[in-house]
C-alpha positions as CSV (number, residue, x, y, z in Angstrom):
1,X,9.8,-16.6,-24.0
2,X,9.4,-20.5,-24.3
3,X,7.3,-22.8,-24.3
4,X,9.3,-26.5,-24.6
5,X,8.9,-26.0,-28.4
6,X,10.9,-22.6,-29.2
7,X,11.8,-19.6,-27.7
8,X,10.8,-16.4,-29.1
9,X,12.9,-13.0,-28.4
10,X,10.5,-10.4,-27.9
11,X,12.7,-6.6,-28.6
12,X,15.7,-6.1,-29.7
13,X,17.1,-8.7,-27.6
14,X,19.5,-5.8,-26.1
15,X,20.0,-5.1,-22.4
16,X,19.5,-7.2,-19.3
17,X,16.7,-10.0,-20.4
18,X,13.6,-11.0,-18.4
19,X,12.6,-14.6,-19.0
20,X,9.1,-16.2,-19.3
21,X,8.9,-20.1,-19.5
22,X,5.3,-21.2,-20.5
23,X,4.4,-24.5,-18.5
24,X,1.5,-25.4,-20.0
25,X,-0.7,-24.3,-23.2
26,X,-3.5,-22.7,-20.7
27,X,-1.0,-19.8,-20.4
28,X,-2.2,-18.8,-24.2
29,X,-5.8,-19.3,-22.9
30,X,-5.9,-17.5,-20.1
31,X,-4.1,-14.4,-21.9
32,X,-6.4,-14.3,-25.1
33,X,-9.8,-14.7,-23.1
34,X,-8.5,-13.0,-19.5
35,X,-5.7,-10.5,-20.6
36,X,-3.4,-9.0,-18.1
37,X,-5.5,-10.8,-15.1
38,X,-5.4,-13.5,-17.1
39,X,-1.4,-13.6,-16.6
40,X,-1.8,-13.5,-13.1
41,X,-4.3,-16.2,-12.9
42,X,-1.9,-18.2,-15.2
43,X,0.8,-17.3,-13.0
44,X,-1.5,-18.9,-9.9
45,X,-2.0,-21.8,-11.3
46,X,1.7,-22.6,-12.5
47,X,0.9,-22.0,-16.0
48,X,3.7,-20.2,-16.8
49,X,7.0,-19.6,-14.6
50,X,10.0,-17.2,-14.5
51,X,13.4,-16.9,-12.9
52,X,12.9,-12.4,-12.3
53,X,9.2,-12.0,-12.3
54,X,10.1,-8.7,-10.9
55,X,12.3,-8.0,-13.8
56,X,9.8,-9.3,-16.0
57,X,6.7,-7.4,-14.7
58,X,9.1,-4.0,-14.9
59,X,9.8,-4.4,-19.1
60,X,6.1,-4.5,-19.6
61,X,5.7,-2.2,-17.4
62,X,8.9,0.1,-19.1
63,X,7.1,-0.6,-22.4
64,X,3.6,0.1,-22.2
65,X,2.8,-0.4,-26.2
66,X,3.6,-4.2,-25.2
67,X,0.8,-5.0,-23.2
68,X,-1.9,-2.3,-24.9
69,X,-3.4,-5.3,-26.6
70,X,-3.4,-7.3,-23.4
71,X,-7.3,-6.4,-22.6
72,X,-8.2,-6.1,-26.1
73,X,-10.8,-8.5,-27.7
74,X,-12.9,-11.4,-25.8
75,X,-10.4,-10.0,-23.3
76,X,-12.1,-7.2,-22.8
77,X,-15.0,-9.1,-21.4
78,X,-13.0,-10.6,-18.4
79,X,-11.9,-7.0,-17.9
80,X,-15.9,-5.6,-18.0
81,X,-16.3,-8.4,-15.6
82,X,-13.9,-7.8,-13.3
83,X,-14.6,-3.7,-13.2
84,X,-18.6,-5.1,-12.2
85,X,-17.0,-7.0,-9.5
86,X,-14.5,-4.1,-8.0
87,X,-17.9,-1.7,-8.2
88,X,-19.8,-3.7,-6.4
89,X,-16.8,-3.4,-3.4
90,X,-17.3,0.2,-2.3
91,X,-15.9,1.3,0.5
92,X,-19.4,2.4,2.4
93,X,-19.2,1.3,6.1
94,X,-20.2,-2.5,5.5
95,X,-17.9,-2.3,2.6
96,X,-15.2,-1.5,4.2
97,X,-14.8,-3.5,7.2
98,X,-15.8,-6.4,5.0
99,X,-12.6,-5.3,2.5
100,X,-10.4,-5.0,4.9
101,X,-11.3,-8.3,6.8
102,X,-9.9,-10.0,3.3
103,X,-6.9,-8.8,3.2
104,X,-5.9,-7.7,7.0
105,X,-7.4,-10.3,8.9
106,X,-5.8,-13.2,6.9
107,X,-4.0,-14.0,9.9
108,X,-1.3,-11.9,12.1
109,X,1.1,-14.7,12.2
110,X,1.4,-14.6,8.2
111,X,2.2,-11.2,8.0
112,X,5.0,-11.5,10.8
113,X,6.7,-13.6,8.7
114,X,7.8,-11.0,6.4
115,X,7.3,-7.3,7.8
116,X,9.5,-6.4,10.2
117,X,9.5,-7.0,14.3
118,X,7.2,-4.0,14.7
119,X,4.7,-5.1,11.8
120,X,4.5,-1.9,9.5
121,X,3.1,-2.0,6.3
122,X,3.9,0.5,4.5
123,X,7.4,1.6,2.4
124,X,10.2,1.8,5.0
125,X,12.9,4.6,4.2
126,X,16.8,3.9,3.9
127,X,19.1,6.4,4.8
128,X,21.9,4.0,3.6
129,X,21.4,1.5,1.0
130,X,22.9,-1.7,3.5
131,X,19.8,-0.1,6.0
132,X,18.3,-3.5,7.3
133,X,14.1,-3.9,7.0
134,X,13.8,-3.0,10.4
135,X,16.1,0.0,11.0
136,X,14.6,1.0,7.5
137,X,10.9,1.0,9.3
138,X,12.0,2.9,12.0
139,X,14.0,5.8,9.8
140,X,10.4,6.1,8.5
141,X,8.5,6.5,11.8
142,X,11.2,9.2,12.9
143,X,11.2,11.1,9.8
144,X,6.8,11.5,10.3
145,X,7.6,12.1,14.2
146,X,10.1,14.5,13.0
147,X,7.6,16.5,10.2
148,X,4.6,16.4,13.2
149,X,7.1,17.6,15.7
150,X,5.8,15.8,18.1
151,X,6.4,16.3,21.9
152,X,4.9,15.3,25.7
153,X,2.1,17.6,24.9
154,X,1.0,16.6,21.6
155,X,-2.3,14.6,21.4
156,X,-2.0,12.4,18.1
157,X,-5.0,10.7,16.2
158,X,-3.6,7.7,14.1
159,X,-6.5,6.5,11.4
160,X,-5.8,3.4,10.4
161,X,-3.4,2.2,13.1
162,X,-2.0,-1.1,11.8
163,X,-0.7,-3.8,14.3
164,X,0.3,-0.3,16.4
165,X,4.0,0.7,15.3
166,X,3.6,3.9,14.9
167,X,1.4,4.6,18.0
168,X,4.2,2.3,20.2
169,X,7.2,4.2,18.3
170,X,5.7,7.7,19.1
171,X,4.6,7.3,22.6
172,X,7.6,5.8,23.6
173,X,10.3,8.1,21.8
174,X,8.5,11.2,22.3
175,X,5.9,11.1,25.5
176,X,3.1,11.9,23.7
177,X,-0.3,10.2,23.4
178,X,-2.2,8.4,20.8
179,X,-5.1,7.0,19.7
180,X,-5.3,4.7,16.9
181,X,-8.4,3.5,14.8
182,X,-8.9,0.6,12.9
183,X,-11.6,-1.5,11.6
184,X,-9.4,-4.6,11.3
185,X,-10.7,-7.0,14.0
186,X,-7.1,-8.7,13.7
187,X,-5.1,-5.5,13.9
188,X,-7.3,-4.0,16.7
189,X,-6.4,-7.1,18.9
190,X,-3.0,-7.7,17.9
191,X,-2.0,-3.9,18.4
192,X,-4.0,-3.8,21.8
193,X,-1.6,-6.8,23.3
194,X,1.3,-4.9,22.0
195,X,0.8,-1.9,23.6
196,X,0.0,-3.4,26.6
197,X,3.7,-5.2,26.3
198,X,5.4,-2.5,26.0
199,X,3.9,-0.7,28.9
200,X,2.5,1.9,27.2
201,X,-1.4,1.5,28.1
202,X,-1.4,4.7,29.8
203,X,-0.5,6.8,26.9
204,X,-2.0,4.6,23.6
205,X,-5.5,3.7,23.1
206,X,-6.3,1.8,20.3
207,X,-10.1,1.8,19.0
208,X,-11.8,-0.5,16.6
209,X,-13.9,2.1,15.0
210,X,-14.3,4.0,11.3
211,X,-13.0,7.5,10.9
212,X,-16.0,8.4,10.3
213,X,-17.8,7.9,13.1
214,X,-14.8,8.9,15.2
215,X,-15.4,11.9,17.0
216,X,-12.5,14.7,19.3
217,X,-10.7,16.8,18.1
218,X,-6.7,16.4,18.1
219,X,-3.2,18.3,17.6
220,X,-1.8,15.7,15.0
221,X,-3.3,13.5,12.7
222,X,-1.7,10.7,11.1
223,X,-2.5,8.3,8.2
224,X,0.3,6.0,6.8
225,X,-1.2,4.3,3.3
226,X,-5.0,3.8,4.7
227,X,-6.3,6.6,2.1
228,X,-5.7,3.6,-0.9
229,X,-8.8,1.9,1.5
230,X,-11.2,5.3,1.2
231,X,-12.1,4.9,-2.6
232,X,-12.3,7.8,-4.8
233,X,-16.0,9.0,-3.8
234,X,-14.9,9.1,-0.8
235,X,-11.5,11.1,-1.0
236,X,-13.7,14.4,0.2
237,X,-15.4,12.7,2.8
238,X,-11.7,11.4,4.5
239,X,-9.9,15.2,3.9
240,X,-13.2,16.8,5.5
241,X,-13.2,13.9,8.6
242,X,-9.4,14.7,8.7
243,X,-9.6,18.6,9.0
244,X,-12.8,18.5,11.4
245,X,-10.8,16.1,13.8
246,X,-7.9,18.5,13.6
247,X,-7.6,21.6,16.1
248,X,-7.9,25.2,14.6
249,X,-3.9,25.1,14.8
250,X,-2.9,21.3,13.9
251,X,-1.8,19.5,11.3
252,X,-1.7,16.1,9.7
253,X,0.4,13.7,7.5
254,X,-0.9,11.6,4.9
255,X,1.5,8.9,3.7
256,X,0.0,7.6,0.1
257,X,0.4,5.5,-2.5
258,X,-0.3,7.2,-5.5
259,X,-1.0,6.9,-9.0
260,X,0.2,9.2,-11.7
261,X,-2.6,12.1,-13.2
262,X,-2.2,11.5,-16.5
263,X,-3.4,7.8,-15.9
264,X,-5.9,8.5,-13.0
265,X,-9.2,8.8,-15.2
266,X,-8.7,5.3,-17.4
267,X,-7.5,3.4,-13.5
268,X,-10.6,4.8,-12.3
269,X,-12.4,2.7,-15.2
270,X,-11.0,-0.4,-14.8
271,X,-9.9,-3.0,-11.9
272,X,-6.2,-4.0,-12.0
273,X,-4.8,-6.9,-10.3
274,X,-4.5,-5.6,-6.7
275,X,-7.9,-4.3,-6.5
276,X,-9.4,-7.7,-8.1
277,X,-7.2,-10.2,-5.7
278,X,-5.3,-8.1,-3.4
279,X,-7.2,-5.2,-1.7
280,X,-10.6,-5.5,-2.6
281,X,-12.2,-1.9,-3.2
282,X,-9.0,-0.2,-2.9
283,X,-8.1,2.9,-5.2
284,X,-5.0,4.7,-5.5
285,X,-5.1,7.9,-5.6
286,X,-3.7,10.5,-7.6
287,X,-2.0,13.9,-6.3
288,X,-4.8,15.7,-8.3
289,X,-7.7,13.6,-7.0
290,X,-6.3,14.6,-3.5
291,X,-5.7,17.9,-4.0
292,X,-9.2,18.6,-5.4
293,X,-10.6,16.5,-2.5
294,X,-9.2,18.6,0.8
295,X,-9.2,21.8,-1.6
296,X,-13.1,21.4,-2.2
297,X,-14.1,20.0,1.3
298,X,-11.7,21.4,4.0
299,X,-9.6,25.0,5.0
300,X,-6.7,23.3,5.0
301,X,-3.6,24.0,2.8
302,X,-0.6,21.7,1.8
303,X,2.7,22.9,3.6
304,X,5.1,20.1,2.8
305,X,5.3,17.3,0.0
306,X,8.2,15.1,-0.4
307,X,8.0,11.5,-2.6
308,X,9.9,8.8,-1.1
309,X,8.3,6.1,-4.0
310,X,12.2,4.7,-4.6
311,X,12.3,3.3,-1.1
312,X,8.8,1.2,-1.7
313,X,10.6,-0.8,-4.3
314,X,13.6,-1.6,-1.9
315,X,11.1,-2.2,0.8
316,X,9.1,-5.0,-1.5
317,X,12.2,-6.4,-2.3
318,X,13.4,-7.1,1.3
319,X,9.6,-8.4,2.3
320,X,9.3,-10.6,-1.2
321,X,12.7,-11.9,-0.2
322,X,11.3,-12.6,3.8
323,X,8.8,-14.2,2.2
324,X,10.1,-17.0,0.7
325,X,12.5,-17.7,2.7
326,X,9.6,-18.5,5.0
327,X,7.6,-20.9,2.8
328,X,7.5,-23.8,4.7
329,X,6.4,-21.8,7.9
330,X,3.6,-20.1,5.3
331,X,2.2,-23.8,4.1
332,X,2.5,-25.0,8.3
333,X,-0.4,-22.1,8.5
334,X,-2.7,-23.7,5.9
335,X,-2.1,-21.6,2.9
336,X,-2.0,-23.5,-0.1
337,X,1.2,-23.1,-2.9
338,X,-1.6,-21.3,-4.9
339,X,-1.6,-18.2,-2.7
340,X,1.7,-18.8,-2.1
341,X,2.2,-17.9,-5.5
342,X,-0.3,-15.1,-5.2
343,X,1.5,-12.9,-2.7
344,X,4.4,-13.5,-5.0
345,X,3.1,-12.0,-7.8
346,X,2.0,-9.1,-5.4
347,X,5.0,-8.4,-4.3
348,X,6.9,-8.6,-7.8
349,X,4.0,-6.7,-9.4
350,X,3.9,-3.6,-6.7
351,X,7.9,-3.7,-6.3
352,X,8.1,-3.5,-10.7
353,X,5.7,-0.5,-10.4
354,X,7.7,1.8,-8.1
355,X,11.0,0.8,-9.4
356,X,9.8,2.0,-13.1
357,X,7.9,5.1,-11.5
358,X,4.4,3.9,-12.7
359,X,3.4,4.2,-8.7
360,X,4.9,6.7,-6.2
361,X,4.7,7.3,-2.7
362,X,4.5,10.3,-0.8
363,X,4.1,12.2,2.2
364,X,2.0,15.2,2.8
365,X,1.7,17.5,5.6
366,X,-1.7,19.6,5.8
367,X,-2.3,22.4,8.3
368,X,-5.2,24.0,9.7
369,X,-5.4,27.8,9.6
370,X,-4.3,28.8,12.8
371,X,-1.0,26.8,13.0
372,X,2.5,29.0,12.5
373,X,5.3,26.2,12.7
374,X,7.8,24.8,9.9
375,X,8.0,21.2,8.3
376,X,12.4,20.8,7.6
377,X,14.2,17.3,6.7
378,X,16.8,17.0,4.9
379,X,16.7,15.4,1.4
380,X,16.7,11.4,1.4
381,X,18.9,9.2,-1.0
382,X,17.1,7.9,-3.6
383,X,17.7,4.2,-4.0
């Protein structure tokens, strides 16, 4: 660490190093009276710098007894302060549209400049490490095609559709139809225009409309990382919506980001820095939470599991490096270097916690009682 004065070696100064260059004395400030969002607001405002924030973020991260002090002390006021704030953003049906308008509908042309032509957000999966972004996003809509086995008969429900790739990707490679929800005025639009581009109005609808007031019933549904929108109270409301939309015989994936058990109880306390400036209201879920959830509240039983957390590190990576390489596009849209600097703590932040296992990723396949078939795919390379 420096700070223009002296640099300080924090460990035993073995291994590869991370490197944190304090800019101005605020950085001290904001980290004795703000803790750990205090480091983020610090990084904001160009308080403090680093040539691997990614790197950097990952040895705290590695090394937990580090940063236990972090939110310790007048801290722990900012931290009180900020839990008040993330409380007051529950995800009830105002609350939710009005959460997901701050992040999603930022502005479609920002997030093309880094997700790939087909605009999904969520961990791509490479099957070979030199896998570009977008042949990486595709592997991933195959291998939940594949699990669904979908066909020209299948009716599929996607909750939480995105800008549509998913919907476009099935209905084109496979016949089948879909309709996808969103209550993202932004993605609702955008996703509406592409379908219609790729001639596939006949066979995707796209609704702007909360699961739970969606009604039908369907042989598939799909949710790829919308259940981090739900919030915890509301985990059993989502598995029961999902089962009761579900025929007798169907079955459903649930791709989600997930947080590990044995730290579930203490996240649930607090607000982090994604929930405070990056998805307001937003919880991650653990695999117990979830499995209590569609235990308690539905008849449906867990038939396939499989983590592919390694490949959301790799996946942050490529969109962190998109990102910057479109920086002068990102300020010709109005955004100022501060949020700039904002997503880039995001993305080194999120990309640190999947490399270092402290988040995973996985995919689920629930079935109904009625349905007889298989889920098979064979294993994935762990990058």
């Amino acid at each position: 660490m420096t700070d223009g004065q002296e640099t300080l070696t924090l460990g035993s100064g073995e291994g590869v190093p991370a490197h944190l260059v304090v800019r101005s004395p605020d950085f001290y400030t904001d980290l004795a009276l703000r803790g750990s969002l205090g480091a983020a607001q610090g990084w904001m405002a160009g308080n403090w710098d680093s040539d691997d924030l990614t790197r950097l973020i990952a040895l705290f991260a590695r090394n937990p007894d580090l940063t236990d002090g972090f939110d310790q002390g007048w801290a722990r006021l900012a931290a009180r302060a900020a839990s008040l704030f993330h409380q007051r953003r529950r995800n009830s049906h105002t609350g939710s549209r009005r959460n997901i308008a701050e992040h999603y509908d930022l502005g479609n042309d920002l997030f093309s400049l880094f997700l790939d032509p087909a605009m999904n957000y969520s961990s791509a999966i490479f099957r070979n490490a030199d896998d570009p972004l977008e042949q990486a996003a595709r592997n991933k809509l195959e291998r939940i095609c594949a699990k669904l086995s979908l066909s020209g008969e299948t009716h599929v429900l996607e909750v939480g559709c995105g800008w549509g790739g998913f919907a476009i990707h099935a209905a084109r490679e496979y016949g089948c139809r879909v309709t996808g929800i969103t209550i993202s005025q932004e993605q609702h639009d955008f996703a509406r225009a592409a379908v219609a581009k790729a001639g596939l109005s006949d066979r995707v609808e796209i609704l702007l409309s909360d699961y739970r007031d969606h009604q039908d019933t369907y042989d598939r549904v799909v949710s790829i990382e919308m259940i981090e929108a739900v919030g915890h109270e509301f985990l059993g409301d989502f598995f029961a919506r999902i089962s009761s939309l579900l025929h007798p015989d169907g079955i459903a994936l649930i791709q989600a980001i997930t947080m590990p058990d044995q730290r579930y109880e203490q996240y649930l306390k607090g607000c982090d820095f994604i929930q405070r400036y990056i998805f307001p209201g937003s919880c991650v879920p653990s695999l117990g939470a979830m499995s209590r959830a569609f235990a308690n509240r539905t008849d449906c039983k867990l038939v396939h599991l499989e983590d592919i957390g390694p490949h959301y590190a790799k996946t942050l990576r490529l969109w962190h490096d998109r990102f910057n390489a479109r920086r002068a596009d990102i300020l010709a849209l109005g955004y100022p270097d501060q949020f700039i600097r904002l997503w880039q703590y995001y993305f080194s932040y999120c990309e640190a916690g999947f490399a270092e296992r402290y988040l995973s990723d996985v995919q689920m396949v629930l079935a109904r009682p009625d349905w007889r078939g298989s889920v098979s795919c064979e294993a994935l390379p762990q990058w």
